[in-house]
DRENNU-48817 format. One record per residue (C-alpha): chain; x, y, z; residue in one letter. Coordinates in steps of 0.001 Angstrom, whole numbers, plus 500000, padded with zeros to 6 digits. Example, Ala and Ser with C-alpha at 12.3 -4.5 7.8 and 13.67 -1.06 7.14 Angstrom:
BEGIN
> ch|xx|yy|zz|aa
> A|512300|495500|507800|A
> A|513670|498940|507140|S
This chain:
BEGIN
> ch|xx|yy|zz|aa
> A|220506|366821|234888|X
> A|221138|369904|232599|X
> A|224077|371404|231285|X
> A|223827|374240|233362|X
> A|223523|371875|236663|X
> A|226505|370174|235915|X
> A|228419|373133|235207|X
> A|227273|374671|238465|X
> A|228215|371446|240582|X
> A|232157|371331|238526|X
> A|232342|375337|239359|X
> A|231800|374249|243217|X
> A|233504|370998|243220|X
> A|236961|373124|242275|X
> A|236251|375720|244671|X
> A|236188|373117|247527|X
> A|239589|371181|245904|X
> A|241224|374576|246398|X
> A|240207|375275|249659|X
> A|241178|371726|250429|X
> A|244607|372352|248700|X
> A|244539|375407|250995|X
> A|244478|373826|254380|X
> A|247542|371518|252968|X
> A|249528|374340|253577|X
> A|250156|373489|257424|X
> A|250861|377163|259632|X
> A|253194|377310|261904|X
> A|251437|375938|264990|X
> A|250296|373185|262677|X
> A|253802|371762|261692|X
> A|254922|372480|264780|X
> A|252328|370332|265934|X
> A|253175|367454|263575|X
> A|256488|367723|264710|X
> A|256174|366681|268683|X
> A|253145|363968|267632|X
> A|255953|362353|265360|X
> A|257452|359613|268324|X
> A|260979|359501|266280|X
> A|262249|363213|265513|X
> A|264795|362004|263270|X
> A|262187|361075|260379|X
> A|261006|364459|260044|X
> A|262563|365297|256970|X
> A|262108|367231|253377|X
> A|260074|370481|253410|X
> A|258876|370504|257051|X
> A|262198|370327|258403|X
> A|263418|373259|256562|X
> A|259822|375268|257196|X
> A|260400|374753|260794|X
> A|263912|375836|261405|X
> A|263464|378806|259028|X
> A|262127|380037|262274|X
> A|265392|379900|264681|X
> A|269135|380811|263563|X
> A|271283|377706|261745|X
> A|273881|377936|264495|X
> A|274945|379185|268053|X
> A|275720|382801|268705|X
> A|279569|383449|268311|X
> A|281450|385526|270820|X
> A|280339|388725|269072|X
> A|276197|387539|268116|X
> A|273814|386912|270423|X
> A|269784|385768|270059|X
> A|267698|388909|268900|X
> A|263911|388802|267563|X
> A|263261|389504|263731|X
> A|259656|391072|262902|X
> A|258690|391308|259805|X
> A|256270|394307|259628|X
> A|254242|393226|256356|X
> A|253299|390014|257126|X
> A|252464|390802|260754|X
> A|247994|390771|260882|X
> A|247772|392236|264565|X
> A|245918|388686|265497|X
> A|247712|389134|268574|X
> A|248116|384893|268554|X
> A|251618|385453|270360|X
> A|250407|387613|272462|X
> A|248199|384905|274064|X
> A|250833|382477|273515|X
> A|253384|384082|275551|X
> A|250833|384796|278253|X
> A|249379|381055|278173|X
> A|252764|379444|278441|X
> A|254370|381479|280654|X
> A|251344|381152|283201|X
> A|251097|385121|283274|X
> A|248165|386526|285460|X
> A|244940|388242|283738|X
> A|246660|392055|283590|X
> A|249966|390720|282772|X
> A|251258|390706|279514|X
> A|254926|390537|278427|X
> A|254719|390602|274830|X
> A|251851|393317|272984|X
> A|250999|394841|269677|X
> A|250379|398178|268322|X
> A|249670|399833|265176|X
> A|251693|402740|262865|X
> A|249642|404686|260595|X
> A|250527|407041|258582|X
> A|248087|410231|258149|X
> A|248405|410915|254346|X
> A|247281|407192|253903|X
> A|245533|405993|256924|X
> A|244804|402454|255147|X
> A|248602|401557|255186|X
> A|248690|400308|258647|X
> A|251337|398538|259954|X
> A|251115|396236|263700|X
> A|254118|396104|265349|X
> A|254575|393244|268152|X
> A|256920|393892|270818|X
> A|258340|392188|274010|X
> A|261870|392508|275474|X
> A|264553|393849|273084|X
> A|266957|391932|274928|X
> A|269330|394908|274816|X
> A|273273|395481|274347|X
> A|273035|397881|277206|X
> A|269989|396786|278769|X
> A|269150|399905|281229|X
> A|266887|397237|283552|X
> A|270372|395719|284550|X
> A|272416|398651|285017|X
> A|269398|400420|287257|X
> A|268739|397186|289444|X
> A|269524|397526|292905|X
> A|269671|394078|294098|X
> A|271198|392487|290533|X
> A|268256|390375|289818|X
> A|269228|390868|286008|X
> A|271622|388891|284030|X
> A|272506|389235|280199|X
> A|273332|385750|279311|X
> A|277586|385910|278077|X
> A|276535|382961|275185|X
> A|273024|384118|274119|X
> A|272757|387599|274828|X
> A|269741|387223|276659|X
> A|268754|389361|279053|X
> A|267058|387443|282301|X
> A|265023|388089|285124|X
> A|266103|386277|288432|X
> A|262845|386343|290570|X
> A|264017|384865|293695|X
> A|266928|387980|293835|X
> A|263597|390890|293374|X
> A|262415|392378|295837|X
> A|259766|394679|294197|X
> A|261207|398089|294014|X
> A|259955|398563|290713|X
> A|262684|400805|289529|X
> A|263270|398851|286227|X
> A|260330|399433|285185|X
> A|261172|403243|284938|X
> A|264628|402453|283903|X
> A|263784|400475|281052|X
> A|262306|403005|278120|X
> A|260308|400283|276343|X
> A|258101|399303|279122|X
> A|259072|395976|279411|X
> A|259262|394509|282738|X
> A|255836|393934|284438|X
> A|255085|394115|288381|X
> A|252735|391213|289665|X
> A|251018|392334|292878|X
> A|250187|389339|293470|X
> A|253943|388131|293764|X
> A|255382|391627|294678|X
> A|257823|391140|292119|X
> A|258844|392300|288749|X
> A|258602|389454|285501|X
> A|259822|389794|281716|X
> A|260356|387879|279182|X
> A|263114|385950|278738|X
> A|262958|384475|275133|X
> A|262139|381025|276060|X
> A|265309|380118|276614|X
> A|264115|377143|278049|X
> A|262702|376053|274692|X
> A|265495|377723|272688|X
> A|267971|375279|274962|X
> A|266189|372197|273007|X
> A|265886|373704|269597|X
> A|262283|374733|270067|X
> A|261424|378305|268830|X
> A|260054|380636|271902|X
> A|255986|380645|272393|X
> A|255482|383864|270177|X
> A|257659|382848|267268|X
> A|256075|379201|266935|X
> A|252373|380265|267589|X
> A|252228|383668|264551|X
> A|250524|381901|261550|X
> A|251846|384034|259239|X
> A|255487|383415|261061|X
> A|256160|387194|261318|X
> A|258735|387068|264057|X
> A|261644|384582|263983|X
> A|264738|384622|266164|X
> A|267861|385672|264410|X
> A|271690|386102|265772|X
> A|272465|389892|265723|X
> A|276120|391226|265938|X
> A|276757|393402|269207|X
> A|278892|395623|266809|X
> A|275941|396538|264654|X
> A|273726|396987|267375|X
> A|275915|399949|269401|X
> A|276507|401379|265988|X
> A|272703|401850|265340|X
> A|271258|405605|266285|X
> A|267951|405294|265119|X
> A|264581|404197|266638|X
> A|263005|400941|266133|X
> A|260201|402382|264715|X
> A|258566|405575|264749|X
> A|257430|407114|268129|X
> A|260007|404893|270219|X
> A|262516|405984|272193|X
> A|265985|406655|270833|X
> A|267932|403350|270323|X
> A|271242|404647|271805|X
> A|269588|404818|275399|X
> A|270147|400896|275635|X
> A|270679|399513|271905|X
> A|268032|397581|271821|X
> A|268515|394356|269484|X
> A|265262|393547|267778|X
> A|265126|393852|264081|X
> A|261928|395413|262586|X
> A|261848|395171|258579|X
> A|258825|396150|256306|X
> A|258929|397128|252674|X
> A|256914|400651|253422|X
> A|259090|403556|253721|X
> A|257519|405394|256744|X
> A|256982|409344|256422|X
> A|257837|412081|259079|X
> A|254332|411871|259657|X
> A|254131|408090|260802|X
> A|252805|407723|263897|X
> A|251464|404962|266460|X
> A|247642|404722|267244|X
> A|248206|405480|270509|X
> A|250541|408092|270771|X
> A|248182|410548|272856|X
> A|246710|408042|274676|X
> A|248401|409084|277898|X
> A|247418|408484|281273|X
> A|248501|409282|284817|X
> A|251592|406763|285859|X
> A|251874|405263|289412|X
> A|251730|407964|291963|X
> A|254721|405643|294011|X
> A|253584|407999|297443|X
> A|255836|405701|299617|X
> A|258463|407233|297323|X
> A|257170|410748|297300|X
> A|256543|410786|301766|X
> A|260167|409303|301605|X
> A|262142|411902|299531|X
> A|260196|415011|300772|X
> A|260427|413626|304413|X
> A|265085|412380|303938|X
> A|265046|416155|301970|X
> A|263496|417894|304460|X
> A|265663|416586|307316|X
> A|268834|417636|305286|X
> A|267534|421104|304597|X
> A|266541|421921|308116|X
> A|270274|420422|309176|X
> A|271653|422746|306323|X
> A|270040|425852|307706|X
> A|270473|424763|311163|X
> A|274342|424929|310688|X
> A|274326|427838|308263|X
> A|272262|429759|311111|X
> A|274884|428791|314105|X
> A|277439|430027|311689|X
> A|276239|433323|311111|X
> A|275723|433365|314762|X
> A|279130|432720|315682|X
> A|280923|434894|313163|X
> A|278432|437658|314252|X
> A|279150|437078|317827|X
> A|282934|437157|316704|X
> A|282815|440601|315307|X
> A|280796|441917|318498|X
> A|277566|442077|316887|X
> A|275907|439561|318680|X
> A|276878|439180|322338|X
> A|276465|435768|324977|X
> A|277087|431706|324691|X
> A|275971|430137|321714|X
> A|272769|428629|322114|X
> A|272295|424656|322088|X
> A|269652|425008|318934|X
> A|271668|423703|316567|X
> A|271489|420666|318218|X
> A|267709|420704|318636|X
> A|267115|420878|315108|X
> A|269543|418385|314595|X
> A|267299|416417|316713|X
> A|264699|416778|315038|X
> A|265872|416615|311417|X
> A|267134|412791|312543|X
> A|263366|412091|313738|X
> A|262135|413275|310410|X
> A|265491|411396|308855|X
> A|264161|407735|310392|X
> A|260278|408321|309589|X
> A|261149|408981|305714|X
> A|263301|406207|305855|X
> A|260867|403745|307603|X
> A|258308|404429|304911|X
> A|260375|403667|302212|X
> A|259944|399648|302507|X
> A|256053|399952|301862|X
> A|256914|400627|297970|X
> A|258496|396763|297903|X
> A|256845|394005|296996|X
> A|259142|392065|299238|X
> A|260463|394706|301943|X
> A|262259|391794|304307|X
> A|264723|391861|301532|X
> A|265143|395484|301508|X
> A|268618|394890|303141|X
> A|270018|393628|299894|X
> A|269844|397185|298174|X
> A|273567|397889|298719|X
> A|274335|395104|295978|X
> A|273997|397270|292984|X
> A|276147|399800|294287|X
> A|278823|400034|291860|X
> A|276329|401007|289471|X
> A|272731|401673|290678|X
> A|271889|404932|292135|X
> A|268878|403439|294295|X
> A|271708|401330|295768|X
> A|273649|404835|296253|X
> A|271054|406352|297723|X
> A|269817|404134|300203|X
> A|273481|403515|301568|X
> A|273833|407235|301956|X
> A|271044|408367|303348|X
> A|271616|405241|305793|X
> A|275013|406588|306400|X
> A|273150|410025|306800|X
> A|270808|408837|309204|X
> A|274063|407016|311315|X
> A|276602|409388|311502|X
> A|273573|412267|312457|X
> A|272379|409969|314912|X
> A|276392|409413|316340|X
> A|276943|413271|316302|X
> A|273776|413865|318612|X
> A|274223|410605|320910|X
> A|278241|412638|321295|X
> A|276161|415822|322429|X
> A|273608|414973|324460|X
> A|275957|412337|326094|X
> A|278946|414510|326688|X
> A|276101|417414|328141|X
> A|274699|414673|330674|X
> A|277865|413469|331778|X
> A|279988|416299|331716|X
> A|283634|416293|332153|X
> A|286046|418792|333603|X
> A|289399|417080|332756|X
> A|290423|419637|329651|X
> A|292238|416269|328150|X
> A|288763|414934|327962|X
> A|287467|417790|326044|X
> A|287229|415220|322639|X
> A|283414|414973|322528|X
> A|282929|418889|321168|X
> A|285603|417995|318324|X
> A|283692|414534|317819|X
> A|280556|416161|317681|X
> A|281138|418661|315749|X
> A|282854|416539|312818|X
> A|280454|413792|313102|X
> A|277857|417092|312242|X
> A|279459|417999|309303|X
> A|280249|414513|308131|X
> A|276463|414052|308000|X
> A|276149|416693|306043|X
> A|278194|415780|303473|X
> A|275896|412528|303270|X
> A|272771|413507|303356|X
> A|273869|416321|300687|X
> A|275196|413490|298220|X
> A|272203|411366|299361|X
> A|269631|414661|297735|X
> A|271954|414310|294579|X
> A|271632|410258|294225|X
> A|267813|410302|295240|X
> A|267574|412915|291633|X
> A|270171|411174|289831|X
> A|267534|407706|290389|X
> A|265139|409646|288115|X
> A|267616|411493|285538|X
> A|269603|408607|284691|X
> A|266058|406564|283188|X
> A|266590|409882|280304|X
> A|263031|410722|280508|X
> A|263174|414268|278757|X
> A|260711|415667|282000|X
> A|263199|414257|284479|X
> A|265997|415791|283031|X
> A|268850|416817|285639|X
> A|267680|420598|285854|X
> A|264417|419858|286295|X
> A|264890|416991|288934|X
> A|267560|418780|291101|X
> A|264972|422272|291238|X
> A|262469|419908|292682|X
> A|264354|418546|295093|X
> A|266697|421349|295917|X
> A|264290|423370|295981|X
> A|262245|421061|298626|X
> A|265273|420439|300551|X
> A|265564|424499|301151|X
> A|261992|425439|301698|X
> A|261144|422453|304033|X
> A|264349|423365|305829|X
> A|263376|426909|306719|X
> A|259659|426648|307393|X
> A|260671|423909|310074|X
> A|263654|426200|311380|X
> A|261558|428863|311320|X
> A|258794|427283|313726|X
> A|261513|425793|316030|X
> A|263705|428875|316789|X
> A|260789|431546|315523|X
> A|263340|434025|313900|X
> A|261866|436021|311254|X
> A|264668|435806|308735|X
> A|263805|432305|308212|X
> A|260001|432517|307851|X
> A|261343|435300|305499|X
> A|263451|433163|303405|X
> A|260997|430372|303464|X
> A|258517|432650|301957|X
> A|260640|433757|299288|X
> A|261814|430130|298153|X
> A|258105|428832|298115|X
> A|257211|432122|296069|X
> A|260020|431559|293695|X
> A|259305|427463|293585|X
> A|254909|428064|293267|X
> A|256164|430315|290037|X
> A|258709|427444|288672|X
> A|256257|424987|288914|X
> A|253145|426951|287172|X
> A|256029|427552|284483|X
> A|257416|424060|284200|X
> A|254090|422074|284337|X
> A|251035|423126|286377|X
> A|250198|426187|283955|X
> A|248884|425839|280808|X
> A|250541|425045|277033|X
> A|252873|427625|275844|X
> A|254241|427626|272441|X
> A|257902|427120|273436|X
> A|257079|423335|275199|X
> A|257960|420225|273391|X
> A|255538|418120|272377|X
> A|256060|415615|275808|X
> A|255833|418947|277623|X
> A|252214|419201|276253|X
> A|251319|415949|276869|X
> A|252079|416382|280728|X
> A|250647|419397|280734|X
> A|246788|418543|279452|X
> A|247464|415055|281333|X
> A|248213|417142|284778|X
> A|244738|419194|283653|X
> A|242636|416480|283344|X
> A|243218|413416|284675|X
> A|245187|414801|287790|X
> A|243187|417986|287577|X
> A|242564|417283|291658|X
> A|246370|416967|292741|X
> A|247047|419951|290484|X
> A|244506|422268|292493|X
> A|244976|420722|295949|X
> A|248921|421787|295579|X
> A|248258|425148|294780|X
> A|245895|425186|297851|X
> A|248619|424002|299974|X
> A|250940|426144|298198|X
> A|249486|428962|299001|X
> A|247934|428215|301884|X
> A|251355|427476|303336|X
> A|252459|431153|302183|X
> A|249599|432697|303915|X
> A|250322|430702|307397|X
> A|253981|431474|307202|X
> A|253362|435497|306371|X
> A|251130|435526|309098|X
> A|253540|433804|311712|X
> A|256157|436035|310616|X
> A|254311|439055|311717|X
> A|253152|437444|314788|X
> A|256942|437113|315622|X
> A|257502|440407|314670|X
> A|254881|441311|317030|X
> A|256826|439722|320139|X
> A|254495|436541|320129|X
> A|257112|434483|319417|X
> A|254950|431340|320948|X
> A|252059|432199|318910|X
> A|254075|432842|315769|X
> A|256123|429300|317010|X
> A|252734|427696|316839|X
> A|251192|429449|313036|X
> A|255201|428319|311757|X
> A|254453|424740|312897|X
> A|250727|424664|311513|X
> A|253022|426376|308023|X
> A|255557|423589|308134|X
> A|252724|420731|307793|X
> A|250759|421786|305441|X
> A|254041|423121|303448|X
> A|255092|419414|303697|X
> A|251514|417997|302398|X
> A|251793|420272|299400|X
> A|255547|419235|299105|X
> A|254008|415603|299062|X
> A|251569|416536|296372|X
> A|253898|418310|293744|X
> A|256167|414384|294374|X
> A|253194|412698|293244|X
> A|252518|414995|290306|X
> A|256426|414148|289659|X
> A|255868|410740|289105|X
> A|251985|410300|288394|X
> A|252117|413141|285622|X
> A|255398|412070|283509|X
> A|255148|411359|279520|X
> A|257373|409657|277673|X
> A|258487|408227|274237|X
> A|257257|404601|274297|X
> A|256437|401473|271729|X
> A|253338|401234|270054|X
> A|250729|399509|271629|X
> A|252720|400086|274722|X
> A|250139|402353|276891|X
> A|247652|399495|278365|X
């Protein structure tokens, strides 16, 4: 053998010792792995020992700590090996995920990537709790976890808009809402959760964070999330890199159209139309009867008020009785008054229920009192019944518009802002209300004034977010805006067609009432009302379907 040969076969033979010295090393998985095959847990001693519990906290939380995750940013590879963990352990379905990864760059130096794995922050002020309608949330008063009861869910989905990280996930399949929940099962038996044992580079850990520290912190996670102080989230994400102003995740402009939720949208136009046509059905008999008070109109005062009150309870119950098909378990819809001290779906369904009642009360009074009349003056107490019942329902359904807006404003999405939600819905509430009057009681002052509110609402709307990008809009602004373009370019067109083809019905009723063809004019009102309503339906959906919002990386699916 030469000299060279030999040398060539040493060269090799260390290469393969150091590989060999290598795969010594054991990962995570594999010592964790040793660990359970070992039948007596008290020999595991020296080195592995110590490797292993590096990974979970020395002690229990105190009464101001609780469990939080720790991600280190520089070690993290983006294998995504938790990611498959969590979902292998936890028995998730194929589209379900509960723990993903994205990926920071930074555009002076796109190679300095960083992957950022997230799940559920477990939160100080965890915004899935407080919005939950039927309290299937707990925060666990000795870890800190937060938890998802599945038996109390009942599908409404309205933690998933609450929460601003994106964390809860809806299962069709179940008709329920899952999350993580740290592994508390495993954490119980001093096992590390799924994602923290399986990372081979041991990236995240589980570490005890003080509540103190976490409600003093004001700052995002990381770049492009949302703003910590919306529910003080608790994970910890370190990395040596200082990021820039121009940091920014992958897929930050990846946006796409959200859930169009049209049980939601037929439900809220339908509840806000009843109110408005009972608002300008009273506001009508009250011009009537101060009129007729100062001689300017002359006869009884007609029995339309009571009509449209009618019908405003019909429209009332249909809204109402589409509601349930947004639930993934609607036969436990009746629970929704649980969250009331602090959920405004819980607020709102208990109002517009009393809404619905009291209206219902008032015209039963009425129409009872008109059937069976009495003559005894002492038995005169159904007009004063009636009458405050009326008004009482008012007062519902009015703070039943404000709760069904105050669902969407309090998840702080920066398009559902309070102004923005309450000119919708208002704004509905009105035109609905008139158009609907208008075609019941064919009076030209109300076509009138339901020509001027759509006018003044088609403009708002072409301003707000169906035009095109102006220069004063925020950057989520522009998002919605080429989103609304493109991907909903159809529901953006089809609601000015209804928009407008609503104005066009309702000017040309008006003028068939001002024509004395007050049936005719009756009927092209009616025809004005529906199709009013359809585009109503289709600027709800845009509400919901065309929303952007600050979000994790690697959060948009």
């Amino acid at each position: 053998m030469s000299l060279a040969t030999s040398a060539d076969n040493l060269t090799s033979d260390n290469f393969l010792r150091s590989l060999l010295r290598e795969q010594a090393d054991l990962s995570a998985v594999q010592r964790f792995s040793v660990w359970h095959d070992l039948e007596d847990i008290s020999r595991i001693t020296g080195s592995l020992k110590r490797d292993y519990r590096s990974l979970l906290p020395t002690s229990a939380p105190t009464a101001d700590e609780q469990y939080a995750f720790h991600v280190d940013l520089d070690v993290c590879s983006g294998c995504k090996a938790c990611v498959v963990a969590c979902h292998t352990l936890n028995g998730l379905e194929e589209e379900e995920s509960w723990r993903r990864v994205g990926i920071l760059t930074m555009s002076e130096t796109p190679s300095q990537q960083r992957y950022v794995t997230m799940s559920c922050h477990h939160c100080a002020d965890p915004a899935c709790l407080n919005g939950c309608p039927v309290l299937a949330y707990d925060k666990d008063i000795d870890t800190g976890i937060v938890r998802h009861l599945d038996d109390q869910c009942i599908g409404c989905k309205y933690c998933t808009m609450m929460c601003p990280y994106q964390v809860p996930q809806y299962s069709q399949r179940l008709g329920i809402v899952r999350k993580c929940d740290m592994c508390s099962q495993r954490l119980r038996v001093g096992e590390a959760p799924a994602c923290v044992q399986a990372c081979p580079n041991e990236a995240i850990s589980i570490r005890l964070a003080s509540r103190d520290q976490v409600a003093a912190k004001h700052a995002q996670l990381v770049p492009t999330a949302p703003e910590s102080t919306i529910t003080q989230p608790t994970t910890q994400y370190v990395s040596a890199l200082i990021f820039s102003q121009t940091t920014t995740a992958q897929d930050k402009n990846l946006d796409h159209a959200e859930e169009p939720h049209w049980p939601l949208a037929a439900m809220l136009v339908l509840t806000q139309a009843s109110i408005g046509l009972l608002i300008v059905s009273c506001l009508s008999e009250g011009m009537r009867s101060a009129m007729q008070s100062s001689n300017f109109v002359t006869g009884p005062a007609t029995e339309q008020i009571w009509w449209n009150s009618s019908i405003a309870l019909l429209v009332a119950i249909l809204g109402l009785a589409v509601a349930p098909l947004h639930l993934g378990q609607p036969l436990r819809a009746w629970r929704v008054f649980l969250g009331l001290r602090r959920s405004w779906l819980s607020r709102e369904a208990v109002l517009l229920g009393c809404f619905v009642a009291i209206l219902a009360g008032a015209i039963g009074v009425h129409w009872f009192d008109r059937i069976y009349p009495s003559n005894n003056p002492l038995m005169s107490w159904p007009m004063r019944i009636e009458d405050g019942l009326l008004m009482l329902a008012l007062i519902f359904g009015l703070a039943g518009v404000f709760s069904s807006g105050m669902i969407y404003v309090a998840t702080r999405r920066e398009l559902w802002d309070l102004e923005k939600t309450m000119v919708r819905f208002c704004g509905t509430a009105m035109l609905t209300g008139l158009v609907i009057a208008s075609s019941l009681t064919a009076q030209v002052w109300l076509g009138a004034g339901a020509g001027i509110v759509l006018i003044c609402k088609l403009l708002w709307e072409w301003a707000d977010y169906l035009g095109g990008c102006r220069k004063t809009d925020s950057d989520l602004q522009k998002r919605s805006r080429r989103l609304i373009e493109r991907e909903l370019a159809l529901s953006r067109i089809v609601r000015l067609v209804l928009g407008f083809g609503g104005l066009s019905l309702i000017i040309l009723g008006m003028s068939l009432i001002w024509a004395v063809k007050p049936v005719w004019g009756s009927a092209v009102m009616g025809v004005a009302a529906v199709i009013t309503l359809g585009g109503e339906f289709l600027e709800r959906t845009l509400y919901f379907s065309g929303v952007v919002f600050d979000r994790m990386p690697g959060a948009m699916k």
